[in-house]
N, CA, C and O of each residue as an XYZ file, in Angstrom:
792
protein
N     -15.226     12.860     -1.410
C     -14.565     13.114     -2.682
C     -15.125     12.173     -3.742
O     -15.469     11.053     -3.366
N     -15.219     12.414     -4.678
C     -15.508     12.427     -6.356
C     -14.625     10.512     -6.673
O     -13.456     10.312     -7.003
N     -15.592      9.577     -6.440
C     -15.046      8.269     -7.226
C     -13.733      8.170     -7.737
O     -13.162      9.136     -7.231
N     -13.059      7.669     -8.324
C     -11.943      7.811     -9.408
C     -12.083      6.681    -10.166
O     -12.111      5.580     -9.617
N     -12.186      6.814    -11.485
C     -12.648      5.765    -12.093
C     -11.089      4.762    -12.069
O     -10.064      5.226    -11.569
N     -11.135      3.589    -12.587
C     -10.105      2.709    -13.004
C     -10.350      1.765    -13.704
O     -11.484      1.360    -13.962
N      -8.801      1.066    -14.293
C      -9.241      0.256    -15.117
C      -8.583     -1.763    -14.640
O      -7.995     -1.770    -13.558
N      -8.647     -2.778    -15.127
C      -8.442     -3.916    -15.044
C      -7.219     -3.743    -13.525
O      -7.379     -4.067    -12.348
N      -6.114     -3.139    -14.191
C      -5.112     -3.539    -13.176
C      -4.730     -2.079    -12.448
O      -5.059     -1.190    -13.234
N      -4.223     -1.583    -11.373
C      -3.669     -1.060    -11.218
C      -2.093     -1.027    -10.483
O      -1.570     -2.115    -10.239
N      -1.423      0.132    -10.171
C      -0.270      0.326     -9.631
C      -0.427      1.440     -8.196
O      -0.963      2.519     -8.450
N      -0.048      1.237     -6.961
C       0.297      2.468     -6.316
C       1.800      2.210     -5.509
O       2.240      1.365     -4.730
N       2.246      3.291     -6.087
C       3.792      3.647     -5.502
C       4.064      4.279     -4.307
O       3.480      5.337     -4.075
N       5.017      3.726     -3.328
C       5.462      4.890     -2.240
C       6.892      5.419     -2.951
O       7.344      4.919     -3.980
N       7.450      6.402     -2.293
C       8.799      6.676     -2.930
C       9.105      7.676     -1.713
O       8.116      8.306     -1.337
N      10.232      7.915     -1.073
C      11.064      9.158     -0.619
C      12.477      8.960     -1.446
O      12.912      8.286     -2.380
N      13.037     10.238     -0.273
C      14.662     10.251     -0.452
C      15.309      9.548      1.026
O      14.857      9.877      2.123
N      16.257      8.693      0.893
C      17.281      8.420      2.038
C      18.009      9.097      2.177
O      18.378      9.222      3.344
N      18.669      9.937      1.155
C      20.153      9.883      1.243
C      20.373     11.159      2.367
O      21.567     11.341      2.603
N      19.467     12.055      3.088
C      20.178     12.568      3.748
C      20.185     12.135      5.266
O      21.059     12.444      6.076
N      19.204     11.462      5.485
C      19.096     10.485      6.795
C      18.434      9.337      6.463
O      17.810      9.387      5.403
N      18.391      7.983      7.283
C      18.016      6.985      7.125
C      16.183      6.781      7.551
O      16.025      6.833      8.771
N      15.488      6.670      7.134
C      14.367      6.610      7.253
C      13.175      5.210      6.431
O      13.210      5.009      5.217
N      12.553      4.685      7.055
C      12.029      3.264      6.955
C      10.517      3.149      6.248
O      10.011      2.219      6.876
N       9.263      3.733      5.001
C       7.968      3.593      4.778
C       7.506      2.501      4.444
O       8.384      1.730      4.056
N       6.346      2.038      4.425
C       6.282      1.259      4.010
C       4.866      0.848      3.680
O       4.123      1.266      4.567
N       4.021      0.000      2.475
C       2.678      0.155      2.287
C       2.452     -1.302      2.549
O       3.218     -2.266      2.532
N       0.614     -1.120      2.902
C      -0.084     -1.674      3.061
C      -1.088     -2.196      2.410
O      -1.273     -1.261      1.631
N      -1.963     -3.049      2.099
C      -2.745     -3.220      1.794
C      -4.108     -4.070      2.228
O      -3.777     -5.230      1.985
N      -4.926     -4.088      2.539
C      -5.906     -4.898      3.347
C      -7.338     -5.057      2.643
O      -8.117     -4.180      2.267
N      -7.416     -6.154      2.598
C      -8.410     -7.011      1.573
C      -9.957     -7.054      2.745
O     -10.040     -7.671      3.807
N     -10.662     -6.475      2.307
C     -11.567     -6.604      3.269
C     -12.959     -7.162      2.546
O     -12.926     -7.301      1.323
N     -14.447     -7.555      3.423
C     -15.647     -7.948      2.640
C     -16.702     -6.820      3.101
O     -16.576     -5.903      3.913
N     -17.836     -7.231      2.255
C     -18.761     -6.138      2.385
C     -19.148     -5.686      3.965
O     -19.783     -4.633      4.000
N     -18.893     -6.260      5.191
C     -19.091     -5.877      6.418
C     -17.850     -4.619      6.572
O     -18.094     -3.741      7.399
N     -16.353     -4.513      5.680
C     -15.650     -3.422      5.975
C     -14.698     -4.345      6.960
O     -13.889     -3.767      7.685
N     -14.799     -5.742      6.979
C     -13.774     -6.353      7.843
C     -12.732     -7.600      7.178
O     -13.277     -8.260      6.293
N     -11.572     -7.910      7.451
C     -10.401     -8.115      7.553
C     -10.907    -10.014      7.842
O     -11.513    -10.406      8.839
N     -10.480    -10.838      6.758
C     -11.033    -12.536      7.550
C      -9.877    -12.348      7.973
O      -9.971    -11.316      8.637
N      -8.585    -12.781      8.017
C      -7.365    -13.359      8.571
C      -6.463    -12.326      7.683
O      -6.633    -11.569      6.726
N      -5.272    -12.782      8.660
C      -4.245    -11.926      8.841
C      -3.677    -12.771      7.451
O      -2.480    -12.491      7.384
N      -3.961    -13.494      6.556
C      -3.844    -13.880      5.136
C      -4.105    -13.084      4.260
O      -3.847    -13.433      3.108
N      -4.812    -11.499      4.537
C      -5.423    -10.875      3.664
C      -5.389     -9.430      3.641
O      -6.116     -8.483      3.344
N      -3.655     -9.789      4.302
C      -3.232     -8.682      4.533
C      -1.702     -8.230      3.632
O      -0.763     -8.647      4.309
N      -1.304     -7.689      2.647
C       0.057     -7.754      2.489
C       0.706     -6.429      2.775
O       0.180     -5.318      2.837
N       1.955     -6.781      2.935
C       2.791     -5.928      3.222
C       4.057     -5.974      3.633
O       4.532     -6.771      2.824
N       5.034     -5.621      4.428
C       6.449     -6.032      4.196
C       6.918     -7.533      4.729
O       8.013     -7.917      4.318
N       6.227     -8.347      5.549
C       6.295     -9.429      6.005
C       5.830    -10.491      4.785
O       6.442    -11.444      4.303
N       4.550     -9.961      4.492
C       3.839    -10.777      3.642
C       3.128     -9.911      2.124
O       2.336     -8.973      2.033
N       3.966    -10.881      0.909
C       3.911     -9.629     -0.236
C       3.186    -10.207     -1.412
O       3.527    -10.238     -2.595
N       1.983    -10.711     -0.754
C       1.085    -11.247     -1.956
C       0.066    -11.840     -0.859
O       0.210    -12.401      0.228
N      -1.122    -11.423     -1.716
C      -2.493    -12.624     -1.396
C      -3.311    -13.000     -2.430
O      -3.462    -12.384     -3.485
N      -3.699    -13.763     -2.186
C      -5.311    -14.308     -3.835
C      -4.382    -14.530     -4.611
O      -4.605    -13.854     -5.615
N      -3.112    -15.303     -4.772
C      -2.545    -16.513     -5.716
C      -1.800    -14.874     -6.628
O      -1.668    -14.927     -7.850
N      -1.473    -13.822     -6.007
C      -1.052    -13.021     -6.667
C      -1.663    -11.947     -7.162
O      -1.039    -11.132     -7.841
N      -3.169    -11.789     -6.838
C      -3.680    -10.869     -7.218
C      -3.709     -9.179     -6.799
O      -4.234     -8.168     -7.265
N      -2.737     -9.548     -5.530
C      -2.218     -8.405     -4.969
C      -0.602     -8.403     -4.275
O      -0.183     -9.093     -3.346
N       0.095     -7.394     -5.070
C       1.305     -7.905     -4.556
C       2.026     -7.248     -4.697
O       2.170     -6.752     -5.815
N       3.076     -6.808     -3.361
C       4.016     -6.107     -3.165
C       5.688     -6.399     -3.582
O       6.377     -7.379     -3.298
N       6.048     -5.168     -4.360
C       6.791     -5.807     -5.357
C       8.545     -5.815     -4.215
O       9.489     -6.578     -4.419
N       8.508     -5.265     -3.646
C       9.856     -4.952     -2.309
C       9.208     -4.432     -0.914
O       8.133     -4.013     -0.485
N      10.566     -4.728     -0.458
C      10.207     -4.073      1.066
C      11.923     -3.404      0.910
O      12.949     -4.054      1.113
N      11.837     -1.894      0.481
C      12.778     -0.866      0.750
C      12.594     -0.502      1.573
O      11.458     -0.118      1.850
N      13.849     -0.402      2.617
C      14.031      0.103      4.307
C      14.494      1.038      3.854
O      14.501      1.749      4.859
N      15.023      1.791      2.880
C      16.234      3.277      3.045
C      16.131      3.930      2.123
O      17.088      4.617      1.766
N      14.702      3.936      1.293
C      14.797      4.719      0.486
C      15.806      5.076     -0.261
O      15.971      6.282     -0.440
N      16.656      4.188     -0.833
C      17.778      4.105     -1.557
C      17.213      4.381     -3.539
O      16.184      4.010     -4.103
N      17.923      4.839     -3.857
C      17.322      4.600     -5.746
C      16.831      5.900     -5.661
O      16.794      6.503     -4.589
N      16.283      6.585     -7.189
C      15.353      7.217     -7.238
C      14.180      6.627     -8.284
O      14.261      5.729     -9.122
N      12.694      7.770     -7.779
C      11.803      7.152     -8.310
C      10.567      6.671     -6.980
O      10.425      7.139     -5.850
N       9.664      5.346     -7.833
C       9.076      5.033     -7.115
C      10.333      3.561     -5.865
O      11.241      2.821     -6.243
N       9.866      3.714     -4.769
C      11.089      2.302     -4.102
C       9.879      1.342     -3.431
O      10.083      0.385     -2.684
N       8.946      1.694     -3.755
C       7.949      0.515     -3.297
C       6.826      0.538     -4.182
O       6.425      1.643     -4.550
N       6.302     -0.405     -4.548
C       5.097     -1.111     -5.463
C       4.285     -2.028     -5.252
O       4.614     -3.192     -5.021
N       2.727     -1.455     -5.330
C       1.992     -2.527     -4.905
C       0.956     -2.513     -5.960
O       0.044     -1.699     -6.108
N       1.341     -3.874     -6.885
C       0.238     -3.891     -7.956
C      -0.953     -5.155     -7.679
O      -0.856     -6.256     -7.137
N      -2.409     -4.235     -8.494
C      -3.537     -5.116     -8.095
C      -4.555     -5.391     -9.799
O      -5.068     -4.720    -10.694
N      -4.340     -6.937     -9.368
C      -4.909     -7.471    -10.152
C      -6.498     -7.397    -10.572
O      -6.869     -8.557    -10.750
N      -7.086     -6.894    -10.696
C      -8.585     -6.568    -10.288
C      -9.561     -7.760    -10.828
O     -10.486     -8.091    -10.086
N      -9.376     -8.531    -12.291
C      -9.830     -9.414    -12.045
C      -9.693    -10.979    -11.764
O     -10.592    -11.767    -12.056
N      -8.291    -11.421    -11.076
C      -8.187    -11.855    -10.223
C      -8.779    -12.106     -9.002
O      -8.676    -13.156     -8.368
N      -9.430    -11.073     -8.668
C      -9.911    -10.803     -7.226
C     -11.156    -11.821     -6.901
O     -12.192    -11.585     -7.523
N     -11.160    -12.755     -6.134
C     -12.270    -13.157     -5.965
C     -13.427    -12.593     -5.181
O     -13.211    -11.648     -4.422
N     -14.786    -13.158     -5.321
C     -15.901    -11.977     -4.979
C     -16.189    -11.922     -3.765
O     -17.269    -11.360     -3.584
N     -15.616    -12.312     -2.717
C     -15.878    -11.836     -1.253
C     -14.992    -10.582     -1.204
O     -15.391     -9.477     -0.834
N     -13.903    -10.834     -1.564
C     -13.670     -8.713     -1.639
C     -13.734     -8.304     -2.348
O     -13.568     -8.476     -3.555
N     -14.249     -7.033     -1.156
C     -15.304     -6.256     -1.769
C     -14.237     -4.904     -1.228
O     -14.749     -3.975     -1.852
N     -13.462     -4.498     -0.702
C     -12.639     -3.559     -0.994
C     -11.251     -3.972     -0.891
O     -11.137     -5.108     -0.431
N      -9.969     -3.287     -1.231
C      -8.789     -2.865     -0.929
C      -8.329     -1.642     -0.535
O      -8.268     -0.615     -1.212
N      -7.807     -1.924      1.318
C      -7.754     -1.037      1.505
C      -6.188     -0.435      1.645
O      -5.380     -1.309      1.958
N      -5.510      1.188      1.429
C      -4.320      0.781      0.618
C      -3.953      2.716      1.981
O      -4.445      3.836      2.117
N      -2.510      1.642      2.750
C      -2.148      2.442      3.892
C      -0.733      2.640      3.474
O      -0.342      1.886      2.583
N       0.271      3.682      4.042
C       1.440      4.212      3.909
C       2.169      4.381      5.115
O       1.999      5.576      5.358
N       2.769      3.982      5.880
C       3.188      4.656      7.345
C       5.012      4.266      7.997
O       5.705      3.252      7.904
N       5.161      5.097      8.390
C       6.799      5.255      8.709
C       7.247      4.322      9.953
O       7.088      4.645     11.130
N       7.975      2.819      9.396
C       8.248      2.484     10.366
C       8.982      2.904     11.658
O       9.778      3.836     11.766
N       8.582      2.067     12.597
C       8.999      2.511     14.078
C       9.248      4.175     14.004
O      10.379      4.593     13.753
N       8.383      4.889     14.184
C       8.248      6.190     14.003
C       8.733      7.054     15.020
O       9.268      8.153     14.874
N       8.458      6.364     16.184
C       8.665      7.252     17.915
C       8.246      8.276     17.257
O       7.278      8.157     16.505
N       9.143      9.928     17.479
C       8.482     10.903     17.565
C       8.012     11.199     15.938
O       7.161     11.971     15.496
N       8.802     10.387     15.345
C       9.178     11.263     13.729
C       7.603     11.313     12.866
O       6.582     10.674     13.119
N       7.770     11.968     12.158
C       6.525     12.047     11.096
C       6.871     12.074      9.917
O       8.048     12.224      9.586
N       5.663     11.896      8.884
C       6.188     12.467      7.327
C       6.733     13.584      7.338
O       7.578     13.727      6.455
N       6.542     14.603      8.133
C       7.723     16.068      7.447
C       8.911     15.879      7.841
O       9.600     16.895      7.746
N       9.614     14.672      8.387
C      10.793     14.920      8.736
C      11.387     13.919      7.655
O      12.608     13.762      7.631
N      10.565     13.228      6.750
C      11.331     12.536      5.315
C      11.459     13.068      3.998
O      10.608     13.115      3.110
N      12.515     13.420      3.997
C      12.523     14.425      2.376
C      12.077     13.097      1.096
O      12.540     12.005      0.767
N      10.888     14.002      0.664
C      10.097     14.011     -0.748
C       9.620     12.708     -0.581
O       9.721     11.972     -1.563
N       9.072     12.210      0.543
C       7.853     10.951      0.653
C       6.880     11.249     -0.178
O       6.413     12.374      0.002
N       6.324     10.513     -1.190
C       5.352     10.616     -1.778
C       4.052      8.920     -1.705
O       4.024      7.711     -1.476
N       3.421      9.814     -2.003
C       2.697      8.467     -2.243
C       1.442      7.947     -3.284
O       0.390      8.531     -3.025
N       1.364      7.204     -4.140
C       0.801      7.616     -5.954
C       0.055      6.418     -6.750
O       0.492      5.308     -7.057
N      -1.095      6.948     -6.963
C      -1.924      5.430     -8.088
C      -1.793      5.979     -9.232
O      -1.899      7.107     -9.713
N      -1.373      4.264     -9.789
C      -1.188      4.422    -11.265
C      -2.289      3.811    -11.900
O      -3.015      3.160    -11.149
N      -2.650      3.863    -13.294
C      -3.270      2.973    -13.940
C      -2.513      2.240    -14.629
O      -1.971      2.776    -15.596
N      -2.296      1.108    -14.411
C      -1.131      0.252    -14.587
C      -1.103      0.291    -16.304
O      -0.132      0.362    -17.057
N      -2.324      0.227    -16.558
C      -2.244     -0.200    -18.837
C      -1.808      1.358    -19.603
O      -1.069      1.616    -20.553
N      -2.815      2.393    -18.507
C      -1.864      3.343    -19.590
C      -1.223      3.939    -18.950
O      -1.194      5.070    -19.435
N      -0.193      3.850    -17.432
C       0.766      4.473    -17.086
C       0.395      6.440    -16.296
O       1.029      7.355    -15.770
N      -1.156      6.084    -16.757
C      -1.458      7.378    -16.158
C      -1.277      7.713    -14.309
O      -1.575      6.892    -13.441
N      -0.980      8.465    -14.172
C      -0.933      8.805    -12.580
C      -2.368      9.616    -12.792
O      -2.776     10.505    -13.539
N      -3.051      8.580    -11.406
C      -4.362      9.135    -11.147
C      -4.536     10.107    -10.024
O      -5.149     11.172    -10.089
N      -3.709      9.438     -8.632
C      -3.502     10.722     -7.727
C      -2.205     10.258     -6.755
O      -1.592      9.260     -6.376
N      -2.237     11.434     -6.657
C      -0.498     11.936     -5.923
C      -0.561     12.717     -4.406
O      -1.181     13.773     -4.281
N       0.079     12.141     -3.391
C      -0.430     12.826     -2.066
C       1.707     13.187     -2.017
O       2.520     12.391     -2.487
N       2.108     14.611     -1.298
C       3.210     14.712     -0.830
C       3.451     14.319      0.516
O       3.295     15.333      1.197
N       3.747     13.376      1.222
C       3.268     12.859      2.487
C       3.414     13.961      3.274
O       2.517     14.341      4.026
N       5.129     14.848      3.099
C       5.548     15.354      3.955
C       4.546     16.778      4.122
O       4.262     17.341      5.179
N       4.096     17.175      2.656
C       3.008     18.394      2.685
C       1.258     18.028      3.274
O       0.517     18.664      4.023
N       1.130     17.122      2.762
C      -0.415     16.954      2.971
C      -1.044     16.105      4.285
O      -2.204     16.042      4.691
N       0.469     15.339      4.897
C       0.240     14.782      6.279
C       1.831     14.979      7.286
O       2.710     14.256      7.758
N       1.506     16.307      7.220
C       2.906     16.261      7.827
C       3.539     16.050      9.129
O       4.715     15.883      9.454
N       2.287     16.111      9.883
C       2.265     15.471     11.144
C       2.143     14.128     11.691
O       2.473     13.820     12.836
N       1.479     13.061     10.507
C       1.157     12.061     10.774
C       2.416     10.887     10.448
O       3.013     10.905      9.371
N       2.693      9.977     11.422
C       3.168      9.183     10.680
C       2.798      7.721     10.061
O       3.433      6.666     10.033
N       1.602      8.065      9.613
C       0.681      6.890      8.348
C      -0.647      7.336      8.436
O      -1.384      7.698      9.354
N      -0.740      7.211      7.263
C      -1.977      7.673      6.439
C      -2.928      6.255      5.837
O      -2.366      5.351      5.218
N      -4.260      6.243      6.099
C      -4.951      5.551      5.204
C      -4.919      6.555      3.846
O      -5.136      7.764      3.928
N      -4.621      5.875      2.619
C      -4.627      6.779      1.209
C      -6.320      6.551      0.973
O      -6.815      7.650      0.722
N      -7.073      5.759      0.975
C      -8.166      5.023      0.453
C      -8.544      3.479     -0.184
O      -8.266      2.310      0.082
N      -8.989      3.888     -0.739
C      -9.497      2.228     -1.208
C      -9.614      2.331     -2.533
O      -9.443      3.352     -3.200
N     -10.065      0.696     -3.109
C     -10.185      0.465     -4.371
C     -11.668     -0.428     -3.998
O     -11.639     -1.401     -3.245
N     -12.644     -0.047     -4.496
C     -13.621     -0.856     -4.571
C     -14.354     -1.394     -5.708
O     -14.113     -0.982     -6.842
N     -15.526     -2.586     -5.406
C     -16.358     -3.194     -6.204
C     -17.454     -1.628     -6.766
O     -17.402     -0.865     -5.801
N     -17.935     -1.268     -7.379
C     -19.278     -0.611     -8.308
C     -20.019     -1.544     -9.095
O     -19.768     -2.707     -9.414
N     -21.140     -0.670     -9.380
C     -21.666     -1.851    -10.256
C     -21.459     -1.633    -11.855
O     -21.795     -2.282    -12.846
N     -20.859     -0.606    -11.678
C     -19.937     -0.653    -13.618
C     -18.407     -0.680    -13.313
O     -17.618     -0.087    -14.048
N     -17.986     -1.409    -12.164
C     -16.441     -1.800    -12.190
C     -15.801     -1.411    -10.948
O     -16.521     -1.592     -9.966
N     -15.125     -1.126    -10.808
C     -13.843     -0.473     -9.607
C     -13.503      0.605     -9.387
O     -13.198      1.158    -10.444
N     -13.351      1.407     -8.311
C     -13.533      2.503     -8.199
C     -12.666      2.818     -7.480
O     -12.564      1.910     -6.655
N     -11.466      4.097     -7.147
C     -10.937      4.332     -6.251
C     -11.510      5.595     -5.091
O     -11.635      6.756     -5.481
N     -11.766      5.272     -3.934
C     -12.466      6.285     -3.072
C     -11.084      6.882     -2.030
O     -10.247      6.174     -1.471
N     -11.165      8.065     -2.008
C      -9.793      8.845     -1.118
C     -10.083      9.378     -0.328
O     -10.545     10.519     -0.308
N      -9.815      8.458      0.770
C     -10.492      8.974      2.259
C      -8.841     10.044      3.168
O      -8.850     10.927      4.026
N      -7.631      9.335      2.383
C      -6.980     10.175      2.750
C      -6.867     10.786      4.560
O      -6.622     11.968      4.802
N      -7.088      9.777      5.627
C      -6.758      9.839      6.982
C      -5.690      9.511      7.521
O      -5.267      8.362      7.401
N      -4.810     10.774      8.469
C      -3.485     10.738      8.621
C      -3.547     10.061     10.337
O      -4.367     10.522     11.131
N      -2.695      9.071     10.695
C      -2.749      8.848     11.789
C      -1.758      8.594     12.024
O      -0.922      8.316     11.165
N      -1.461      8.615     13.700
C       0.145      8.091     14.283
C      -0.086      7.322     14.739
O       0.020      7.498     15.952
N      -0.447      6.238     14.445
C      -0.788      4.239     14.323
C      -0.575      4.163     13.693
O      -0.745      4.896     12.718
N       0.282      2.636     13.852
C       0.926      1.466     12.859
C       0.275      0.877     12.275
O      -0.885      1.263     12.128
N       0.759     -0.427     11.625
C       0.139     -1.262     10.929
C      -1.040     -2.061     11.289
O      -2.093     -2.436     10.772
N      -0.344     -2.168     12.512
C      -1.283     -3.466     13.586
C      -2.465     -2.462     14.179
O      -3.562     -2.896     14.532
N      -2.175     -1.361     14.228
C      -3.190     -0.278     14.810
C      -4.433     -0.510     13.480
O      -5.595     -0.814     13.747
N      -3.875     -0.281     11.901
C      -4.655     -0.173     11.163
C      -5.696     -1.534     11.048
O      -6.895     -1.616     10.779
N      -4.747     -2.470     11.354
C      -5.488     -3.432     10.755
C      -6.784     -3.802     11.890
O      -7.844     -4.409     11.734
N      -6.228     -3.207     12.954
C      -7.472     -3.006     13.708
C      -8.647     -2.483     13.519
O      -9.763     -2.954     13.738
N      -8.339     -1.521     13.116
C      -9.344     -0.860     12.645
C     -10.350     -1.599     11.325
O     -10.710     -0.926     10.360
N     -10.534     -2.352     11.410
C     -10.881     -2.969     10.227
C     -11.306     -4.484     10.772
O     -11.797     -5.376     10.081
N     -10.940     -4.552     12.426
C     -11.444     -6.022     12.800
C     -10.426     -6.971     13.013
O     -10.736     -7.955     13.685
N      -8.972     -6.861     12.468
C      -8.401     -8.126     12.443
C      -7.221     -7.509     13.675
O      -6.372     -6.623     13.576
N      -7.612     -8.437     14.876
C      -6.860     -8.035     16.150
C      -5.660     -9.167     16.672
O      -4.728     -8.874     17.422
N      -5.950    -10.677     16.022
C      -5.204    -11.653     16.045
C      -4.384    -11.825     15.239
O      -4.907    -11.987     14.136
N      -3.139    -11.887     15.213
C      -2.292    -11.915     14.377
C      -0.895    -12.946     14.387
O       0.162    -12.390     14.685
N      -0.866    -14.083     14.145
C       0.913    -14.503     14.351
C       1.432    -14.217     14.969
O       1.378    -12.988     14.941
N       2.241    -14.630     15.905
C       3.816    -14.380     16.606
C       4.550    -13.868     15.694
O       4.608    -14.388     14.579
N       5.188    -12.839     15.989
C       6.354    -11.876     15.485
C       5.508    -11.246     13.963
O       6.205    -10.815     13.045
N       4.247    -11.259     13.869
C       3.991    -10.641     12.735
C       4.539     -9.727     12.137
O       5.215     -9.912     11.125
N       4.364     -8.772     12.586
C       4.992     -7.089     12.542
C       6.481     -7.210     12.493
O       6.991     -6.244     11.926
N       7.009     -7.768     12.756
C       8.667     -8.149     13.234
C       8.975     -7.968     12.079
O       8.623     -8.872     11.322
N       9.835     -6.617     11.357
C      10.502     -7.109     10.449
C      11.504     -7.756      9.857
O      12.596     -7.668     10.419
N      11.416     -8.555      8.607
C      12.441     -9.327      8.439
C      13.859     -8.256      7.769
O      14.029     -7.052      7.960
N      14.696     -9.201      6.977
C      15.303     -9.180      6.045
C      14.194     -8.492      5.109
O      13.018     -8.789      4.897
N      15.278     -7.133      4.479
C      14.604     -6.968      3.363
C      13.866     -7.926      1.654
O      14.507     -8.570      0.824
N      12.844     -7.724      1.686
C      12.118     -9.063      0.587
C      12.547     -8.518     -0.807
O      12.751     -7.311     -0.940
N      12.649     -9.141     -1.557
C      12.233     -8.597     -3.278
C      11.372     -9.727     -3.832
O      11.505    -10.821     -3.284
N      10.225     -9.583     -5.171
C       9.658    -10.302     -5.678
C       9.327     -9.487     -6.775
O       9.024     -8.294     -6.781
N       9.451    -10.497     -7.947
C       8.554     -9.974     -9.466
C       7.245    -10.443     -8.814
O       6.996    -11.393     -8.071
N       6.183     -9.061     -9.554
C       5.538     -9.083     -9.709
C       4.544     -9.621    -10.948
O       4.801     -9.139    -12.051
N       3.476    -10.536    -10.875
C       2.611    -11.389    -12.236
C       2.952    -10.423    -13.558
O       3.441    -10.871    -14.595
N       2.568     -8.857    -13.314
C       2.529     -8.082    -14.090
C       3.344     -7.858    -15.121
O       3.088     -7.403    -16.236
N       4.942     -8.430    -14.375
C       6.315     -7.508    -15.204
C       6.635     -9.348    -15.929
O       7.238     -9.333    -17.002
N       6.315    -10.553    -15.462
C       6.556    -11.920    -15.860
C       7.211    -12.196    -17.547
O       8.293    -12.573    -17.998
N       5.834    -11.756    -18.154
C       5.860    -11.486    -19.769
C       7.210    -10.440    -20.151
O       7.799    -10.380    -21.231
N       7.384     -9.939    -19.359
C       8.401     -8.658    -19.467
C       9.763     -9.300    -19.887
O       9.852    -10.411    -19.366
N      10.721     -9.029    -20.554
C      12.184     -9.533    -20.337
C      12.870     -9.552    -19.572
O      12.421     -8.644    -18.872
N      13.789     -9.936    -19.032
C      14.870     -9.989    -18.186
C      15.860     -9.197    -18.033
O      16.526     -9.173    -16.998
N      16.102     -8.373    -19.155
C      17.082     -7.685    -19.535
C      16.840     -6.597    -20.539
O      17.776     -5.903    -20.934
């Protein structure tokens, strides 16, 4: 598929519905270098851990219940922040502790990049339509070009976890209780700082 251009910062959103059963998504992100591999489990965020590079990537909650409407998870990236050993971001979606379940059994999972400055939605996957068997999807990446950043949509649905993904990518050592989730997190994100309070 066809590049996607971008600009300085971006946004990508997960979002479902809870309210008619309880159901758990949750995103990923994985900082990798030009070999396509993973240094440490530091360079990884996601519901345990919701920032790396001093903030240059960072997950704004960890929603277990799809509660609210809208987007219920946010992961914004700083692009030039980024220091130059990565060389991609790679940006995953997948249904905790899944056993049999998949995306078609979560009403209106979506999953969506923004361009954070002008609010444009660049692309939009329906989890439950376009991977409805899977429960987690690699969406794609955000990479280095040599006129800037690029989003590439590889769009692969799999029924592996997190720790499965990050395998895939090299990083097989990980912390005691990594994966373990906690207490649900919240954090402002660098982005919204300047923003008011109210």
């Amino acid at each position: 598929m066809k590049p996607k251009r971008l600009t300085k910062s971006m946004k990508i959103a997960l979002g479902w519905d809870g309210s008619a059963s309880l159901f758990d998504l949750d995103m990923m992100a994985i900082l990798v270098d030009k070999t396509n591999s993973v240094l440490s489990h530091e360079h990884v965020v996601f519901y345990n851990q919701l920032t790396a590079m001093n903030g240059a990537v960072l997950l704004s909650n960890d929603n277990q219940t799809g509660a609210g409407s809208g987007d219920d998870e946010e992961l914004f990236i700083q692009l030039s922040m980024l220091p130059a050993f990565v060389d991609k971001i790679i940006i995953a979606a997948a249904l905790h502790q899944s056993g049999d379940r998949a995306f078609r059994d979560v009403n209106e999972a979506f999953v969506r990049m923004i361009n954070d400055e002008t609010k444009e939605e660049i692309v939009r996957y329906e989890l439950g339509e376009d991977f409805s068997d899977a429960a987690g999807v690699v969406v794609g990446d955000v990479r280095r070009a040599e006129d800037g950043w690029r989003i590439v949509l590889t769009a692969g649905g799999t029924r592996g976890n997190f720790q499965d993904i990050c395998g895939a990518y090299g990083l097989t050592d990980f912390p005691e209780s990594f994966f373990n989730k906690k207490k649900s997190l919240n954090k402002l994100t660098l982005l919204d700082i300047t923003k008011p309070f109210f």
